[in-house]
Every structure is written in C-alpha cells, then in structure tokens.
N, C-alpha and C positions, 0 to 999 in steps of 0.2 A: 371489164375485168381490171384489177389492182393492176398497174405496170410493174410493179414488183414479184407479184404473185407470178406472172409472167415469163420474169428469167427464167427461172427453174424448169418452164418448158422451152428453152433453146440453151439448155445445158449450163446455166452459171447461176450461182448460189451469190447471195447479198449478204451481208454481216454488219455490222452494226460499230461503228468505232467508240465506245462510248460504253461505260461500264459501271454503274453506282449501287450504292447500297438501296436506295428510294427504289431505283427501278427491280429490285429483286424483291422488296417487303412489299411495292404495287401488284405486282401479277404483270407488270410491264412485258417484261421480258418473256414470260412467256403464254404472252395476251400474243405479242410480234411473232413467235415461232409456230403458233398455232393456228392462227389467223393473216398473218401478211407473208407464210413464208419467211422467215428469217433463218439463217442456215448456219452462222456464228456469230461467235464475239471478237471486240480487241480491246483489250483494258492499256493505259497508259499515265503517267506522274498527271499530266495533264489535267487529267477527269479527275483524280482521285484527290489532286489538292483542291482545284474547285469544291468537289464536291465537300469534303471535309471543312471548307473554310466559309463556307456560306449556309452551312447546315446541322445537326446535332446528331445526325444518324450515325457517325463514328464516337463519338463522346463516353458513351457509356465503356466501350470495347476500350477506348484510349486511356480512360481512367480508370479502369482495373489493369494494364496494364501497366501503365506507370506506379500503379500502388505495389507491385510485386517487385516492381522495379528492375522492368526490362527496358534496355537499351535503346535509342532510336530506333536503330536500323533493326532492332527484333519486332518493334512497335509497327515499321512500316510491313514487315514483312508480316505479320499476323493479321493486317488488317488487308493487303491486298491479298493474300492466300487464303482469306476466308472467302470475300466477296467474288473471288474467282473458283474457287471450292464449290461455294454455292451456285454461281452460275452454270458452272458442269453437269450438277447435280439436276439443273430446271433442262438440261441439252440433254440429258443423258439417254432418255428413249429414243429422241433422234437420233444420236450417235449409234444405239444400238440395234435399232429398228433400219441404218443405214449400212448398218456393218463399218460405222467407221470412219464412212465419206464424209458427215455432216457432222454437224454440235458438237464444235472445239470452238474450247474459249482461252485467247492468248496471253499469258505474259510474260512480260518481257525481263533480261538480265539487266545488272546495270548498267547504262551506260558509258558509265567508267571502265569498262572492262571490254571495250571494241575491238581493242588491237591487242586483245592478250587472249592467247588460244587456250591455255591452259586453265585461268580463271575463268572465262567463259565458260568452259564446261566442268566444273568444280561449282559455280552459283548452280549453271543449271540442272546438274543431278540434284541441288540441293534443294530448289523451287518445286523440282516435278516431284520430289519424296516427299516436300511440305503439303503439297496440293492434296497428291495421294489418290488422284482421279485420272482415268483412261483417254480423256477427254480432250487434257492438255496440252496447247499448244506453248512451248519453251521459242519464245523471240529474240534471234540471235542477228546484229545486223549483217551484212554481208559484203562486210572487209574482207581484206586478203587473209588476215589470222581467225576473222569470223569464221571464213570458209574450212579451215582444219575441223574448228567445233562440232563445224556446223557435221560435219561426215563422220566424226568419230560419235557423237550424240547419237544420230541415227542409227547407226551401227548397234549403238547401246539399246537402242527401243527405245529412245526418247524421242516425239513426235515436234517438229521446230518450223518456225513461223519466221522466216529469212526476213530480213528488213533491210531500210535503206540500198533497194537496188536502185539505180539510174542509168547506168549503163547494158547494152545489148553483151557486151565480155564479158560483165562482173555476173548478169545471169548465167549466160554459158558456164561459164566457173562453177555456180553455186548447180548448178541444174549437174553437174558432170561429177561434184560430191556428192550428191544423192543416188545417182548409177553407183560409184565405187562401193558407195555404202552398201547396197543391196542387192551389190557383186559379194563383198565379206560377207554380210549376213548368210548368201546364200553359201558361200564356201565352206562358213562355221557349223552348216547346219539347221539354220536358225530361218523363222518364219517371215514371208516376207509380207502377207495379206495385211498385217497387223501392224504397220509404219506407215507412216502419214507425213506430208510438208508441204507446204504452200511458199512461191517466193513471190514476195510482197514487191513490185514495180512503182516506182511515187510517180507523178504525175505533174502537178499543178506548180510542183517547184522548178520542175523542167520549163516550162513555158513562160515562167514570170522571170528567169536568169535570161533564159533567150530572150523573149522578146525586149529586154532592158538593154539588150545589145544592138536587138537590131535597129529599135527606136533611136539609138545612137547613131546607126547608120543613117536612118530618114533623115535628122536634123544635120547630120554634116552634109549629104549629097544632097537635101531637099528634095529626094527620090525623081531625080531628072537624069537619066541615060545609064542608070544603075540596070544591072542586067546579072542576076534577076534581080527583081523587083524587091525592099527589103520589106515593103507594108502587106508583100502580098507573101509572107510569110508568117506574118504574128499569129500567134497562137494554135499553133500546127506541128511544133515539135512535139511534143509532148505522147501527141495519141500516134504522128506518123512510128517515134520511137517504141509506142506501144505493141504497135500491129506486126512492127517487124520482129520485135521479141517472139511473138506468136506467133510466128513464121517457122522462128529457131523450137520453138515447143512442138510445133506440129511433124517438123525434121526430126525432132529426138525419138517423139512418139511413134516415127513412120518406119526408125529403123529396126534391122536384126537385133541389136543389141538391146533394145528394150522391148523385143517380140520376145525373146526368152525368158527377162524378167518378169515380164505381164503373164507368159504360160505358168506359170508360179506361183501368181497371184498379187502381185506388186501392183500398187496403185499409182497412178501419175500424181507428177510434183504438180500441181498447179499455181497459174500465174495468178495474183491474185494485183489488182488494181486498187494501190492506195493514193492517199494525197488525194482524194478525189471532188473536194470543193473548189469552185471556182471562185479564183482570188480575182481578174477583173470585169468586175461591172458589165461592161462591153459586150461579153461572152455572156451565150447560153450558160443557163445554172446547171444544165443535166451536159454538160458537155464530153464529159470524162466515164459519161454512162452510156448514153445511147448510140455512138462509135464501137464500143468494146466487148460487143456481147455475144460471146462465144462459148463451144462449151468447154468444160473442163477448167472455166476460169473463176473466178470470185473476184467481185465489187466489194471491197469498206469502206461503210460512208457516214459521213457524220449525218447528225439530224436534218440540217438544213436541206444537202443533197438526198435524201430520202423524202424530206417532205415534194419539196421540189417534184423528185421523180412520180413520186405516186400520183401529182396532182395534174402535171400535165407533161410526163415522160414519154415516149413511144419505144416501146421495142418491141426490135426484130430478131429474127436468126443470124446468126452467126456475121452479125454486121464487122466483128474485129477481122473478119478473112475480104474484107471489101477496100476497095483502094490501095491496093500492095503498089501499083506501078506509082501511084500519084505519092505514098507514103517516101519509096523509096528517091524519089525528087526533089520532096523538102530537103530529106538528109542530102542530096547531094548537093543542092543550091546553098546549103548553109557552107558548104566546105567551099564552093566556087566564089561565097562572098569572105570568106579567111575566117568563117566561125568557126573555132576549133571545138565540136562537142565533148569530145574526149576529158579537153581540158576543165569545161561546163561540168559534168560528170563527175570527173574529179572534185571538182571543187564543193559539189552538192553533198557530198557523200561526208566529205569533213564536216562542212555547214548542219549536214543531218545529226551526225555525231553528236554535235557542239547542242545544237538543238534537243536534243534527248535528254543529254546531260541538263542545260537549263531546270525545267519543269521537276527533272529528277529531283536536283536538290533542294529547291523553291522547297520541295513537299518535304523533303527531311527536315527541312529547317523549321518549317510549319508546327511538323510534330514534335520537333524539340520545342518551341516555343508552350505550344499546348500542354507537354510531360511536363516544364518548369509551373 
C-alpha cells in the first residue's frame, strides 16, 4: 500500500505545500486527493513567483489586468485568490463529505503585517471575502500580536492556519486563543461545529540553528569528557520538540474544559507539522514524517518529501506519542550544555518573519516588472 494512503488510517491527513496554476489545469491536484489521499493545501509567495516566472500560465490573467489598470498589490491578490478559489473548488466534496475536517486550502496575510493585530485581521476578513469559499484556511503567524488575530478571526468564523510556531509557549498560547475563541462563540450564541484551525509547528529550521551550535561545541571540546555528549545530539531537537508539543495537545484534548466544548461540537486545533524537508544530507529524507504520526495531526510537505515518503516511507500508529522520556532528554541535555532553546526560538520566529516577507516581495516586484 501507498505509505501515504496510510496516514489517514492512524489518524493524520498529508497536504501538500506547494500550489500552481499547471497543477489545477493538469487534473493534479486532484488526481492527489483522489487517489493518494491528499487532505489539503498550502499556497505560499514562494510557489507562486516561481511559478509565474518560469511559465505563461499567469500571463493572460496578468495582462488583462494590468490593461484595466489595476495596482500590483490588486494584481497579486487576484491571481492568488483565483488559484486558491479554485483549489477549494477541486476540495470541496472532501470538505463536505468530511463535514469540514478536510479540504482546506491556505493562504496566507502579508507578512508585513505580523506584529500588527489589527491589520492582520483587516487583510484577513479581506482575503477570506475575496476567496468567497467555506474551505479557506486565513495564515496568520503566530507572534504575540498574531495571537489576538488569531482569536478574534475565529470568533468571527474565519477558519486560520497559525504559522511560524517553534516554541512549546508560543503553541500553548496559540492553542489557549482558540479555547477563548469558542468559549465567545459559545457565549454569543453562535455555532461551534463549523470553525476550524490548524497550528502549523516548523521543524527542519529548528534542527539546522541547533545543530550549528552544537557543532560549535564538538570543534571547541573535540567531544572529549563533554557530558552529555554534543554529537550525540544532532538532529533531535526538532522532532524531540515536536512530541512534546503533542503531549500539551493531548493534555488540552483530555481536559474538562475542552469536554464541554467538544459536547458542542467543536473540533480540535490540530498540530500540523511544517518545515518538513530535510536540510542535511546526513539525515534520513522521511525524518520529520515517519516519528510524527499521530492522530489529529497533519504533515505539509513539499514534493521532494512526498516523493521520498511514498517510495520508501514506513508508517506506523501513533509513533509521535513514542519516545516522551528519551524526547524529554534531548531538551534537558541541551539546557545542561547552556543551549538556550528559548532564545533559538525566538530568534526563528523573527528569522521566519523575515523569511516570509523575502519571497513576499521578490513576487510583488515580479509583477510590477511584468505590469510595466
């Protein structure tokens, strides 16, 4: 059987990070949802300049709009709120044959607007009215002003796709706006079956900051009478910090306070595991897959990692609840060697920012060149 096809029977849904105009006029997308199991999307600046800049399939759209003589920023927005419109449109029986669990397709606000609460949810009532579909996941990251957004959105019936988590707090945080949220909803009145959000967890950049530290440590101590050991750390932050998230999911899900929401009909926040390509060589390709496979979670993964997983993946059940004592180790050996993760964390989350924004405007600028 597909190792893909597979999740979905030990509870986690796959998605797909990667979003183009080719793959919705192929049958791609949903050749994937039909036959491999694929459970959503995530669209990103990323894809959509590549794809725009090595290909003609935005061309026609970009030059009728620029004949009418609309603005970059209406240009970008019509050409990503089509191509996500229409991916909806190809989810859409899933979404309603799931009641809702499945086929959402993300995207994201600017990321210029991270640390501003008030513009954050001003873009995004503005993206999800553009779309105009049930389907829609609004990607907000999940900074301290994200976090306001992120609860008043929901509140609103806007379904949001949390990003840029790194930290085990900044989830707790985001996971404890989504209870308040659908604490209001329930107090206003208002339905809870029908709200949706996934908090997005990175991965692979956790492990590439750490391990650039600890490697630091081998060549100063030449790992002789180091204790613990730092080589026998590399590349183990990342997924030990994953499982323990999952830990905190399973504690939220097990309590009172989210038994009465769920009698309601609320559906759980799910963690969903991004960043999920492996950056060194060294490492297994399926590394950030076949550790994390629990249910109620979701994998995003680019091409590479999908091909990868399908070809010679394994999975199992519920392998993210496996290794809690050994997980909880790493973290503490990193603090006994003076690695400060906190500060790692921190520092990812700007880096992520910063990183957003790049791509972001690479692709505004694209299109301004192409409108000229």
């Amino acid at each position: 059987m597909n190792p893909l096809r597979q999740l979905s029977d030990f509870g986690q849904s796959w998605w797909i990070d990667n979003l183009t105009r080719d793959m919705l006029r192929s049958g791609d997308l949903e050749r994937r949802w039909r036959q491999d199991g694929l459970r959503g999307v995530t669209s990103n600046p990323a894809i959509f300049h590549k794809a725009i800049s090595r290909g003609h399939a935005y061309d026609e759209q970009m030059h009728s709009l620029a004949a009418k003589g609309r603005s970059v920023q209406e240009i970008y927005e019509e050409i990503v709120t089509t191509d996500v419109r229409d991916a909806c449109d190809v989810l859409r029986s899933l979404f309603d044959r799931t009641e809702g669990v499945h086929g959402h397709v993300s995207l994201e606000v600017s990321p210029h607007l991270a640390y501003d609460t008030t513009a954050s949810i001003s873009e995004a009532r503005h993206l999800h009215e553009k779309v105009g579909r049930p389907n829609v996941y609004i990607k907000i990251p999940g900074t301290a002003p994200g976090v306001a957004a992120i609860e008043e959105l929901l509140f609103q019936g806007i379904h949001v796709n949390v990003t840029l988590l790194f930290a085990i707090d900044a989830y707790e945080a985001v996971a404890e706006a989504y209870l308040r949220a659908l604490e209001r909803r329930l107090e206003a009145g208002r339905a809870l079956h029908d709200i949706s959000s996934v908090a997005s967890f990175f991965l692979s950049r956790i492990d590439t900051l750490v391990d650039k530290t600890l490697e630091s440590r081998i060549r100063t101590e030449n790992g002789v009478g180091a204790e613990p050991r730092p080589q026998e750390l590399l590349g183990k932050t990342a997924i030990a910090n994953a499982k323990l998230a999952y830990q905190r999911y399973l504690a939220i899900v097990g309590s009172e306070r989210w038994r009465r929401l769920a009698e309601r009909g609320a559906h759980p926040q799910r963690l969903l595991w991004a960043s999920t390509s492996t950056k060194n060589p060294r490492y297994s390709d399926v590394m950030y897959v076949e550790p994390l496979i629990g249910r109620d979670t979701v994998n995003t993964m680019p091409d590479e990692t999908l091909a990868a997983f399908a070809d010679h993946g394994k999975a199992r059940a519920d392998t993210v609840e496996e290794g809690i004592a050994e997980a909880r180790a790493v973290l503490a050996d990193l603090e006994r060697l003076g690695i400060d993760l906190k500060a790692i964390t921190d520092q990812l989350e700007r880096e992520g920012v910063q990183k957003f924004i790049e791509p972001y405007d690479a692709l505004l600028d694209l299109i301004a060149a192409k409108r000229g």
